[in-house]
C-alpha positions in Angstrom: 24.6 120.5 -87.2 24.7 123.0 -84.7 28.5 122.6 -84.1 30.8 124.7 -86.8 34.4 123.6 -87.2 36.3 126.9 -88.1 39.5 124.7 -88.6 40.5 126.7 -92.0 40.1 129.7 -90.5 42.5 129.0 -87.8 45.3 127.1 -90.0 44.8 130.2 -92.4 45.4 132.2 -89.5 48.8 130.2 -88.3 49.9 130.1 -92.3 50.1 126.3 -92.0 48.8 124.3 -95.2 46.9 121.0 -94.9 49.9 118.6 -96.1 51.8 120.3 -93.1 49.2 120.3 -90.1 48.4 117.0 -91.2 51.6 115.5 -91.2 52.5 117.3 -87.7 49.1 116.0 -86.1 49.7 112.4 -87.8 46.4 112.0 -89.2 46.0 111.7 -93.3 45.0 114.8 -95.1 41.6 112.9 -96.0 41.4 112.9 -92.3 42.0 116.2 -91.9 39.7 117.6 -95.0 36.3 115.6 -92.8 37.0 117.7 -89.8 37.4 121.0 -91.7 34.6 120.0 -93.8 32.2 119.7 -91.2 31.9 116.2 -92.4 32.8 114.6 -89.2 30.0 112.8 -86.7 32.2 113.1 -83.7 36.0 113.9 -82.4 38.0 112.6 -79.3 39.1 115.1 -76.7 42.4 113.5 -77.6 42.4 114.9 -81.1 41.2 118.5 -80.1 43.5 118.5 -77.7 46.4 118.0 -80.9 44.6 120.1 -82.8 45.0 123.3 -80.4 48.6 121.9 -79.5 49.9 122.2 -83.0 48.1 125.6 -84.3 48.9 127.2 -80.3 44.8 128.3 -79.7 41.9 127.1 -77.6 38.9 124.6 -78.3 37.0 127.9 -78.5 39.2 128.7 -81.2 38.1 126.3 -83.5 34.6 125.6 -82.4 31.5 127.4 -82.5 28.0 126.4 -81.4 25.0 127.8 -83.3 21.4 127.7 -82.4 19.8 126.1 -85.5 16.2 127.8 -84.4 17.5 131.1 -84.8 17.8 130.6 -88.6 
């Protein structure tokens, strides 16, 4: 997929674990471990949105488009 999520980085970054970012953005930690996995097939502007809320950054932040033809 040509979308990274660079979630850890950022929570690394804000020195938050995942039991506390996912208890402040009210999702399950299971939850949590498919978006910073890469696992997930799709995410609502809604939970972005929380996501940069919580850890204080921007979309850009924590996504990153890569051109799978330049591999």
């Amino acid at each position: 997929m040509p979308i990274i999520v660079n979630l850890d980085v950022m929570m690394a970054k804000r020195k938050i674990n995942s039991t506390q970012f996912s208890e402040k953005l009210g999702i399950t930690k299971a939850n949590l471990s498919i978006l910073k996995n890469n696992k997930a097939k799709a995410s609502r502007f809604s939970t972005l949105s929380s996501l940069c809320e919580v850890l204080n950054c921007q979309p850009k932040d924590i996504l990153e488009y890569t051109d799978e033809n330049d591999k």
